[in-house]
N, C-alpha and C positions, 0 to 999 in steps of 0.2 A: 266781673264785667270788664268789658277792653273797650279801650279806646282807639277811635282813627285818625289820622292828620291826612287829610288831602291836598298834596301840594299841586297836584294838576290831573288830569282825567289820566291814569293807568301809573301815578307817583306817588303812592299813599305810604304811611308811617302805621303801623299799629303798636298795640303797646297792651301793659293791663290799667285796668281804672285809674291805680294809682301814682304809676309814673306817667297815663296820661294827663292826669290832673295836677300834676307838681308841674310837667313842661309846660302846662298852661298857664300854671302861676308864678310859676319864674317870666313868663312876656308880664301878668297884670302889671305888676307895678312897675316895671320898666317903661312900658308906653305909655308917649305924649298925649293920644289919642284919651282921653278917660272916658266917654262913652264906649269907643272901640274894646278897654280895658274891662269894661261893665259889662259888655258883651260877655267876652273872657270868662269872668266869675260867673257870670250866669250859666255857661256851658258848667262849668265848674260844680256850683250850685246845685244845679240839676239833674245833674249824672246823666246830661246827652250823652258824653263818649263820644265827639265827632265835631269836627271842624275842616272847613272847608274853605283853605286858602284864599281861593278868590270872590268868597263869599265879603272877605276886608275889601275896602278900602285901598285904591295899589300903593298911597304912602304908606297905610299901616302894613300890609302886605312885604312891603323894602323892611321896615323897621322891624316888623317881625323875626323877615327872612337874617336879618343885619344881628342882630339880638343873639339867634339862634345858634350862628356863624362864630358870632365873637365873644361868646361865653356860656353857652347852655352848657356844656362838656366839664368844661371849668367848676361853673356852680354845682354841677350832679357829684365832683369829686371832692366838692369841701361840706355840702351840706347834706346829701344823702346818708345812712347810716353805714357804719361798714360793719357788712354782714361777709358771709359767703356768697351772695350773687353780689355784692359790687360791683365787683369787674365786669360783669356780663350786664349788667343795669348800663354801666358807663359806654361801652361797646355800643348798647343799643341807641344810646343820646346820640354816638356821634353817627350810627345808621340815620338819625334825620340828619343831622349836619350833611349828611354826603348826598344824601339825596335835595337837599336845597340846589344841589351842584350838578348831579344826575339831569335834575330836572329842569336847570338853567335859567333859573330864576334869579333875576337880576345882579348874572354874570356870568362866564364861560359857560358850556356843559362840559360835564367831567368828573373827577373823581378833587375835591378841595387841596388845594395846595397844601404839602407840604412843608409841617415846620422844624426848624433844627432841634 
């Protein structure tokens, strides 16, 4: 089963079930939000497969998009297992990261800065 991330109407993220459900539980326990959070697990939980940006809340929506931005990449390289698709797993984390930027959600549109 695959998952979706809709970050706005024609900026979607897919993925398979289960790095859609690890990027969803790398945001739970990061957000402030713990309803928002419980939302989260319930997606989770239930094997929807599908989340829908602007379905949050636009703080948790910032936070989410902020979360994603400034460690999703990170965490998929220290806690994932390394197999033979790592690399290509990690690749795909930071295709959401870029597309947060693509889609210019709460900051430039573009391609994410650069770092040394």
């Amino acid at each position: 089963m695959a998952g979706i991330i809709v970050l706005r109407p024609g900026v979607d993220w897919t993925a398979t079930g289960g790095l859609f459900d690890w990027t969803l539980e790398f945001l739970i326990s990061r957000l402030s939000d713990k309803r928002e959070a419980d939302r989260l697990q319930e997606i989770v939980d239930n094997n929807l497969g599908s989340l829908w940006l602007h379905d949050l809340p636009e703080p948790v929506q910032r936070e989410v998009v902020s979360h994603w931005r400034g460690g999703l990449v990170a965490a998929g390289e220290q806690q994932l297992p390394d197999t033979d698709e790592k690399a290509g797993v990690i690749r795909h984390l930071q295709e959401l990261v870029d597309a947060t930027y693509m889609a210019g959600l709460f900051g430039p549109a573009g391609p994410a800065p650069s770092t040394p």
